[in-house]
Backbone bond lengths (Angstrom), bond angles and torsions (degrees), N, CA, C in turn:
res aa  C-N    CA-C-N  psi(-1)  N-CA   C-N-CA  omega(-1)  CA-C   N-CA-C  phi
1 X - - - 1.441 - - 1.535 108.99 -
2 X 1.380 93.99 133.70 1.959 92.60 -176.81 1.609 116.35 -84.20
3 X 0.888 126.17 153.00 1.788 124.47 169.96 1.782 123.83 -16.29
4 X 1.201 100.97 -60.12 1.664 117.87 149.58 1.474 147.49 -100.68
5 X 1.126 137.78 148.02 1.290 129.68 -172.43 1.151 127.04 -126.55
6 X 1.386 144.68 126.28 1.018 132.47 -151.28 1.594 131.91 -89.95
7 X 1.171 167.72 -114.52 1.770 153.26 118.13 1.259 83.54 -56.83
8 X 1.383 123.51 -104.19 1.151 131.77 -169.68 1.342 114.28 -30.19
9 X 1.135 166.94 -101.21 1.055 149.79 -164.24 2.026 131.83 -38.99
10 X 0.983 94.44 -13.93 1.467 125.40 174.67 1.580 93.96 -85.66
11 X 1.317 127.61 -88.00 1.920 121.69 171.44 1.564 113.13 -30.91
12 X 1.280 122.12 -43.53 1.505 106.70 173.52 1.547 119.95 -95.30
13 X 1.121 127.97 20.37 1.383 144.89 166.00 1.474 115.66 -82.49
14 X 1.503 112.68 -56.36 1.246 125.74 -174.43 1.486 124.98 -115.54
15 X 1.209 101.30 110.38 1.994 118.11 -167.72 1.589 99.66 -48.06
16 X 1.042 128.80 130.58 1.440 143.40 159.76 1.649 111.30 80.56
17 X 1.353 94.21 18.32 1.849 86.65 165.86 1.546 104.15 -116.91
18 X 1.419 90.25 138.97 1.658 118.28 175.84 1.053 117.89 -72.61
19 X 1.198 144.17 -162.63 1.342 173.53 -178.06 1.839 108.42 -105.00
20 X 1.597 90.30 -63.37 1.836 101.81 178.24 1.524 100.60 -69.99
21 X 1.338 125.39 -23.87 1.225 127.79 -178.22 1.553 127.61 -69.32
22 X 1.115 110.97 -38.85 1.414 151.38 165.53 1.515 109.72 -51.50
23 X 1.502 100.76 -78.24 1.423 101.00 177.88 1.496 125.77 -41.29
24 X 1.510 94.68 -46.84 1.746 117.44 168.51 1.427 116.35 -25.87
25 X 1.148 78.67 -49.43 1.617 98.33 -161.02 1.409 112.42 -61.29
26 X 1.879 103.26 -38.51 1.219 103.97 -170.10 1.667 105.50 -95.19
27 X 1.369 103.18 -48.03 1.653 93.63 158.62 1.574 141.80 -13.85
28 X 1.309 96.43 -27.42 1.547 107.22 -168.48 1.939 92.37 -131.88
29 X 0.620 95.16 11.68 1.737 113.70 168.76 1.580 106.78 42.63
30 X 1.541 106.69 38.80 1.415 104.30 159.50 1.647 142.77 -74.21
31 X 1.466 79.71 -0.79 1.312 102.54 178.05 1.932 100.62 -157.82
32 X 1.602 82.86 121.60 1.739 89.35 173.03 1.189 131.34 -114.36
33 X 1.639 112.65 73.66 1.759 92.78 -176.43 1.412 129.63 -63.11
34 X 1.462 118.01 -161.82 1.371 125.24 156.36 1.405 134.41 -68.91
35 X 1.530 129.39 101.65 1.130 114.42 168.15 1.280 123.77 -66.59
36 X 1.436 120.18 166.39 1.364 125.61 -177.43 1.991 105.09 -165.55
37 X 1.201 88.12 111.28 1.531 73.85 169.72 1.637 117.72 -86.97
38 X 1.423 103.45 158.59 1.636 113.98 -160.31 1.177 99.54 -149.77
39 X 2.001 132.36 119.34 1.151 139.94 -178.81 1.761 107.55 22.53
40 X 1.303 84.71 87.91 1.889 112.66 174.30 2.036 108.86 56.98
41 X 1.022 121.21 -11.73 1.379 131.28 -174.46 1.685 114.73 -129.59
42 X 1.522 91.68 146.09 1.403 102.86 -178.82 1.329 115.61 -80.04
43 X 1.402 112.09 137.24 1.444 106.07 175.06 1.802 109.44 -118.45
44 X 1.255 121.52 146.09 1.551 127.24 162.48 1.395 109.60 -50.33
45 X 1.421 137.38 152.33 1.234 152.66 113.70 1.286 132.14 -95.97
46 X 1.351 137.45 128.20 1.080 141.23 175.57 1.223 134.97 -112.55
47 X 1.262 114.39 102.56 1.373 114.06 -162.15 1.699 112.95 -84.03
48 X 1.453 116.55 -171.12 1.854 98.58 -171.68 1.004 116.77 -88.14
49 X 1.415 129.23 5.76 1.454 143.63 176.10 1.708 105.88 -78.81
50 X 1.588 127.18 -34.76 1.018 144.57 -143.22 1.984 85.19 -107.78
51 X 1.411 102.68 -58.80 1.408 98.47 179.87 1.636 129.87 -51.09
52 X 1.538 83.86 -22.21 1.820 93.45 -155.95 1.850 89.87 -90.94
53 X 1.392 129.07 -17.69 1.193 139.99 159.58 1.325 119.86 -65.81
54 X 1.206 115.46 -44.82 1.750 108.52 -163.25 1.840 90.54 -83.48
55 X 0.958 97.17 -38.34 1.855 101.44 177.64 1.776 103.23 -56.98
56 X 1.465 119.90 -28.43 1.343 107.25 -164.64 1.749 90.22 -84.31
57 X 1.118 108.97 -48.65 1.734 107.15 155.37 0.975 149.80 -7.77
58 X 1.140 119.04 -76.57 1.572 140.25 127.64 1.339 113.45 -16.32
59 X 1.254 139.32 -69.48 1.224 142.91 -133.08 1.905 91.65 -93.84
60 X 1.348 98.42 -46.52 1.637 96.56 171.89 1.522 126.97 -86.45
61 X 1.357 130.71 -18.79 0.983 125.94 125.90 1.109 146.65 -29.03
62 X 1.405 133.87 -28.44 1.537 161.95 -158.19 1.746 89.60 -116.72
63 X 1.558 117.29 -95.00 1.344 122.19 -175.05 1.258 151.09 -53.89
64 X 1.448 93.16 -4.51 1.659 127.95 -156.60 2.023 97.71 -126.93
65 X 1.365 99.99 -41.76 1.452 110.56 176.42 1.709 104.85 70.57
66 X 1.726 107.40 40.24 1.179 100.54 175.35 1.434 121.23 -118.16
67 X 1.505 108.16 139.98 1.595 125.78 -178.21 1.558 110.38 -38.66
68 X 1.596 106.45 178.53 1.692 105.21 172.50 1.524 109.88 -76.97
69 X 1.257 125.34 -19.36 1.326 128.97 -157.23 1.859 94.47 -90.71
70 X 0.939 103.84 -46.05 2.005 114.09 172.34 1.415 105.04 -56.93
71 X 1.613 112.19 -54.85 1.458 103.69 174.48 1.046 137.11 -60.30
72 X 1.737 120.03 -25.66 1.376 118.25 164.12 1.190 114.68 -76.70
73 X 1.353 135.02 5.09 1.752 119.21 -172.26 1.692 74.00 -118.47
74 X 1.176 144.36 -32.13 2.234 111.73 -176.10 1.343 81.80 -74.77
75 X 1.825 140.86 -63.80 1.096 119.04 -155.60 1.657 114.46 -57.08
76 X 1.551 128.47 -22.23 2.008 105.27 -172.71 0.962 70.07 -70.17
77 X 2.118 145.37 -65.91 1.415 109.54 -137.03 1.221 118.23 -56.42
78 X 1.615 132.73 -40.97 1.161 148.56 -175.88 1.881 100.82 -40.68
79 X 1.449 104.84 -47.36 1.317 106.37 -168.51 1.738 99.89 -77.44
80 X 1.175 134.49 -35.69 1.367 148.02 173.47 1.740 98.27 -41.60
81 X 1.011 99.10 -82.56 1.301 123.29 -179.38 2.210 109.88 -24.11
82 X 1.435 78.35 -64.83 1.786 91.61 169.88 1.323 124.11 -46.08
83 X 1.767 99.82 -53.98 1.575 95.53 -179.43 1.394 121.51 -76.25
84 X 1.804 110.05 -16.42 2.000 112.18 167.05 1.749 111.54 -60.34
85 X 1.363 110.84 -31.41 1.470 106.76 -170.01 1.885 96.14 -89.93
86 X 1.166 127.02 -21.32 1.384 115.82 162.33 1.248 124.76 -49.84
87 X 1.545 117.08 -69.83 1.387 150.28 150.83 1.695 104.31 -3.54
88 X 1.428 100.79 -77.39 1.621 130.53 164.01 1.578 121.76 -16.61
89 X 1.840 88.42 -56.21 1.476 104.66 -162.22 1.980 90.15 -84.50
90 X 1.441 127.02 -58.39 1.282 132.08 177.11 1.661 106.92 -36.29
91 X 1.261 119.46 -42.83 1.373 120.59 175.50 1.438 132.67 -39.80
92 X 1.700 91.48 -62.00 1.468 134.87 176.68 1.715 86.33 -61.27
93 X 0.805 113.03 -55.42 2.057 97.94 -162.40 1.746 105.00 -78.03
94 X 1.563 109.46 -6.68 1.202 97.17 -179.90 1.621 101.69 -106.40
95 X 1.013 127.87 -15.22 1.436 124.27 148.57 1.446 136.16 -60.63
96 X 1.132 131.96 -34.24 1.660 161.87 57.43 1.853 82.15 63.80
97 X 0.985 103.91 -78.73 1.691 106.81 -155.97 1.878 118.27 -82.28
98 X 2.029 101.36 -17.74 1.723 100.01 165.11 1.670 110.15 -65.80
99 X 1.405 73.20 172.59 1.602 88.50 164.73 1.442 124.74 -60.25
100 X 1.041 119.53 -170.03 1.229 125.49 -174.92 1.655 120.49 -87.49
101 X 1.765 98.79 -43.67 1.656 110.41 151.57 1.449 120.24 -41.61
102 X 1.173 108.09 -64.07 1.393 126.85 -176.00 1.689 107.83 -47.01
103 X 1.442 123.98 -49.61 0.803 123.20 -156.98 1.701 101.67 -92.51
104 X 1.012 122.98 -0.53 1.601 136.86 -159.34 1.683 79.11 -103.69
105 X 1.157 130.02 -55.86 1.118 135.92 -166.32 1.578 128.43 -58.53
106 X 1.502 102.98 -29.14 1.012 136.25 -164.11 1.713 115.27 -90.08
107 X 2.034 92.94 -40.99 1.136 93.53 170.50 1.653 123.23 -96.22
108 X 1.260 106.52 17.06 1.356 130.73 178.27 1.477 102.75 -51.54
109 X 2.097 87.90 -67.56 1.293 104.88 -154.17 1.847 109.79 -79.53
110 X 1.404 115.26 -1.86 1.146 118.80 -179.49 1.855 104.53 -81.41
111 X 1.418 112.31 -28.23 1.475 109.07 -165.01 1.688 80.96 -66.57
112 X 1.279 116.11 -65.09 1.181 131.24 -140.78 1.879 104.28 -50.72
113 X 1.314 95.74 -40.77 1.105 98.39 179.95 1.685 118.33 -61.69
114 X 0.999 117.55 -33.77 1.308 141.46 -166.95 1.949 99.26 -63.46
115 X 1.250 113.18 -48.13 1.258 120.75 178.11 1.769 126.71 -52.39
């Protein structure tokens, strides 16, 4: 798979997505690729961030049997969710880098809190 993907290559990538499905998708901007216009018309790109989404789409749409309006409220949480374990992980590396006091201190206040 190359860096980007095109409509067509995106529909034969991923089992049970359409064309009308697709658009859907983007219509309601659950998925945002790259535009690009190409000889007078815009074309989609899809990069693997975009693929690995419309596929998560699909799959809950299909297994889950849920509408576009269902899919956008699991997908923000889905996206919610992503940016707490980012957040999470940036934390961890900036704790990661005090001292040893600091960090003793830190995890003080996490037990405590926990109680």
């Amino acid at each position: 798979m190359t860096d980007h993907l095109t409509e067509d290559e995106i529909l034969d990538a991923i089992p049970g997505l359409t064309r009308a499905r697709l658009v859907t998708f983007i219509e309601t901007e659950l998925v945002m690729p790259l535009r690009r216009e190409h000889q007078d018309t815009s074309v989609y790109l899809f990069r693997q961030v975009d693929c690995a989404r419309v596929r998560l789409l699909c799959e809950l749409a299909d297994d889950l049997e849920l509408d576009e309006v269902a899919l956008g409220v699991v997908i923000a949480l889905i996206d919610q969710l992503h940016a707490a374990r980012q957040d999470l992980l940036a934390i961890t590396r900036a704790v990661r880098a005090e001292s040893p006091d600091v960090r003793a201190r830190i995890g003080a206040v996490i037990l405590t809190s926990n109680e």
